[in-house]
C-alpha positions as CSV (number, residue, x, y, z in Angstrom):
1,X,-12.4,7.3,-9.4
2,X,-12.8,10.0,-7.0
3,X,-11.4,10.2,-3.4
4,X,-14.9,10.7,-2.2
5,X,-16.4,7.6,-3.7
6,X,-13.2,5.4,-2.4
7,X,-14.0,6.1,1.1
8,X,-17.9,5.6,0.6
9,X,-16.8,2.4,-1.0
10,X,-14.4,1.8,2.2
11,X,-16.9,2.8,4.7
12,X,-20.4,0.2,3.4
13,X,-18.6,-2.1,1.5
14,X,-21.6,-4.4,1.0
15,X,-24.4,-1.4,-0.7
16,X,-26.2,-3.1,-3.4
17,X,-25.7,-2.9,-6.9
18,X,-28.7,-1.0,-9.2
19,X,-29.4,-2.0,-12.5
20,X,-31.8,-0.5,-15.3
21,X,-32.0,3.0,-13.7
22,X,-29.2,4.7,-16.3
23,X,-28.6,4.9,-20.0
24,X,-25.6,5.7,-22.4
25,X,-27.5,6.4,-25.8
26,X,-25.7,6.3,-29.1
27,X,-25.2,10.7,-28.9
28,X,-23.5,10.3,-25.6
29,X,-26.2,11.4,-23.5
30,X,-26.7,9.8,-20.1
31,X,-30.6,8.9,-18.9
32,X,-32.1,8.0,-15.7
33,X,-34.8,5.9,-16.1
34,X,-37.4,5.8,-12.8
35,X,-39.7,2.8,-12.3
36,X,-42.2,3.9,-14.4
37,X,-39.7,4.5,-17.5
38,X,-38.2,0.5,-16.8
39,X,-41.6,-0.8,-16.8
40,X,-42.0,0.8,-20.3
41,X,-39.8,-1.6,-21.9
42,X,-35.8,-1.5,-22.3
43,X,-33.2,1.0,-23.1
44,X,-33.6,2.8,-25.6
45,X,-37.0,2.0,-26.7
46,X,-37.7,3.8,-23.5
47,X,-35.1,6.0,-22.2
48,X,-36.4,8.0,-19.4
49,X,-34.8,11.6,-18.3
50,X,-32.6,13.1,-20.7
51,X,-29.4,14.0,-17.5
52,X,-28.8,18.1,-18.0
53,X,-26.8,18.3,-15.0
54,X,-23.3,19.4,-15.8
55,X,-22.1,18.4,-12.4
56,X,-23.7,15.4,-12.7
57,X,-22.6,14.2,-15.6
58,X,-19.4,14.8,-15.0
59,X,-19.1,12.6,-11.9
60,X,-21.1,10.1,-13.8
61,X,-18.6,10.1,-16.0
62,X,-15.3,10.9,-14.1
63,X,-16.4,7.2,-12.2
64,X,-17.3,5.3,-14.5
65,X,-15.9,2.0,-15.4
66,X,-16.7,-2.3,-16.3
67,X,-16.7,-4.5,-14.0
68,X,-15.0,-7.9,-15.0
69,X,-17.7,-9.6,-16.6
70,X,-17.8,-6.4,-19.2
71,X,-20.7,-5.1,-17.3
72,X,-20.4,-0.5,-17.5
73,X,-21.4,1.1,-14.3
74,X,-20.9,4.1,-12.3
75,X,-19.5,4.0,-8.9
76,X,-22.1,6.2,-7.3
77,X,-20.7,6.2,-4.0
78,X,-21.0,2.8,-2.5
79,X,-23.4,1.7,-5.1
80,X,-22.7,0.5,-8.7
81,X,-25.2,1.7,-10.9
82,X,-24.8,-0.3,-14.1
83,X,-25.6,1.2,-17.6
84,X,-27.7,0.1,-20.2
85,X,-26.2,0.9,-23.6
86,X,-27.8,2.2,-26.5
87,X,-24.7,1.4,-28.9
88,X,-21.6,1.0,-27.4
89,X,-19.4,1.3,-24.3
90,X,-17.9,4.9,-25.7
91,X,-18.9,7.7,-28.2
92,X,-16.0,9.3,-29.8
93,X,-16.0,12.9,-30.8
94,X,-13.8,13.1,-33.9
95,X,-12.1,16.7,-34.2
96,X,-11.2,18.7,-37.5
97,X,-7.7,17.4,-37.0
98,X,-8.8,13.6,-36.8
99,X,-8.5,13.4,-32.6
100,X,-10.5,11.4,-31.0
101,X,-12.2,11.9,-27.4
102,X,-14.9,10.2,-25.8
103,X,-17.9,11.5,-25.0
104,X,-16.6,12.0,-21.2
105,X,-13.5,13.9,-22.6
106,X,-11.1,11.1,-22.8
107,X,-8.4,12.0,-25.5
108,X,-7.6,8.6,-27.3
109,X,-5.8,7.3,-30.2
110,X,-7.8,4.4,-32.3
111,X,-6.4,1.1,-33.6
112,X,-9.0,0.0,-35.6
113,X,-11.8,1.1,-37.4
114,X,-15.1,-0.6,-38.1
115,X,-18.0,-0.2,-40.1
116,X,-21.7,-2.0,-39.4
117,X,-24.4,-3.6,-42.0
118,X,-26.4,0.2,-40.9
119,X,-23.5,2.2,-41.8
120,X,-23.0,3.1,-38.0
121,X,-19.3,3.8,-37.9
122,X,-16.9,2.9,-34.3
123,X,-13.5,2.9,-33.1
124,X,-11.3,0.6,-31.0
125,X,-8.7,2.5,-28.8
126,X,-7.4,1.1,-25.3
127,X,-10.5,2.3,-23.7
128,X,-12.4,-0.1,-25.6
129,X,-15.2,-0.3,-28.5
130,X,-17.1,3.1,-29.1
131,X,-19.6,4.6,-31.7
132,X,-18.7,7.7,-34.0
133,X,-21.0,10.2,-33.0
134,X,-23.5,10.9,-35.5
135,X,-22.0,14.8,-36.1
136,X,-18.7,13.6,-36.6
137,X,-19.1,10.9,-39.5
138,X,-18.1,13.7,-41.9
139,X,-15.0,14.1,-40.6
140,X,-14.5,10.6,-39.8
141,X,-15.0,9.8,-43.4
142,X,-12.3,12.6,-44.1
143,X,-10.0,10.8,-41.9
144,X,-11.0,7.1,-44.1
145,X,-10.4,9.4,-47.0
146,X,-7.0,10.7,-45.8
147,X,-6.1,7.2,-45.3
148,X,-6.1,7.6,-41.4
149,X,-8.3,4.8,-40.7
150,X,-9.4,1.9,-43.1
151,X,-13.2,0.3,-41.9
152,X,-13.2,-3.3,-41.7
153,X,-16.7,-4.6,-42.3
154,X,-18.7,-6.3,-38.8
155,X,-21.9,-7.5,-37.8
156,X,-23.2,-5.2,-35.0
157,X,-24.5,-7.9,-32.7
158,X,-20.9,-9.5,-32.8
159,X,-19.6,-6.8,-31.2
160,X,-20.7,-7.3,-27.7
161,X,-19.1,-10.7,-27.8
162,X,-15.8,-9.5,-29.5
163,X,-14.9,-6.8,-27.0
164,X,-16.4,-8.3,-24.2
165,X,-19.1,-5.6,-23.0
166,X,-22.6,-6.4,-21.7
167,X,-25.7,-4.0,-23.4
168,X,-27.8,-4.6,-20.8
169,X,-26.7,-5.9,-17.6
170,X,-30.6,-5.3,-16.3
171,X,-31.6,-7.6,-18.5
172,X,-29.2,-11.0,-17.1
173,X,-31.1,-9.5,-13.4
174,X,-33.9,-11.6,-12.3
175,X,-37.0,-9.0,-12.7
176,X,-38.4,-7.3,-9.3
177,X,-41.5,-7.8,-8.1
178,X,-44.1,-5.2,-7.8
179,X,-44.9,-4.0,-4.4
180,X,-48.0,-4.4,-2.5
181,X,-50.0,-2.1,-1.1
């Protein structure tokens, strides 16, 4: 986390949190999703802004972490802005030489490998669960060929429950109100 977000954290301890306003889609990408996009219906059937910010996304990404209920956020400052996931905590990048990073850069070494009833392909590694990024299948199934990794078969909706992340922590929120003129 960065220094600059431990002292904002310090200094109001007691901001709150905000939920529905960012998404992690299955590529990677990170979303902001205004009012408006929210009141369109859930991540990802409506995503909102696609992020282009490089500097953005990489603090959104350099702070962000799970709370202990499995709930993803960012530490924006005092403010946890929790994530609503498309597919998975993580997307991993897979490399010509079989290394794995995660979509914020994260070089990490996977234990397990796992294959859904779509096809949809995902890694565990200490970080946690993550999705195979749709451009690196191919090598992925290079790596299954070269006997790197050997998928074991699961039911996508079991995989919140096995490694203990939340896809939507809006959705457990009681919904707001809308204002009044």
């Amino acid at each position: 986390m960065d220094d600059i977000v431990k002292q904002a954290l310090a200094k109001w301890p007691n901001v709150p949190h905000c939920y529905g306003w960012l998404g992690l889609d299955a590529r990677g990408n990170w979303y902001m999703r205004d009012d408006r996009t929210q009141a369109m219906g859930p991540f990802p059937a409506a995503k909102g802004s696609l992020l282009k910010h490089d500097k953005l996304i990489d603090f959104i990404q350099r702070n962000y972490e799970h709370d202990e209920r499995g709930q993803w956020f960012f530490q924006n400052g005092p403010q946890r802005v929790y994530v609503e996931l498309e597919a998975a905590p993580w997307i991993w990048r897979v490399a010509e030489d079989f290394s794995v990073r995660s979509h914020s850069g994260l070089e990490v070494e996977p234990s397990a490998c796992l294959l859904d009833e779509d096809g949809r392909l995902y890694l565990v590694a200490p970080l946690g669960l993550g999705l195979v990024h749709t451009q690196d299948v191919g090598v992925a199934a290079e790596a299954i060929e070269a006997g790197r990794w050997t998928p074991q078969d699961v039911r996508a909706a079991e995989l919140p429950a096995r490694f203990g992340h939340v896809m939507s922590p809006a959705a457990g929120q009681p919904l707001r109100q809308p204002a009044h003129p």
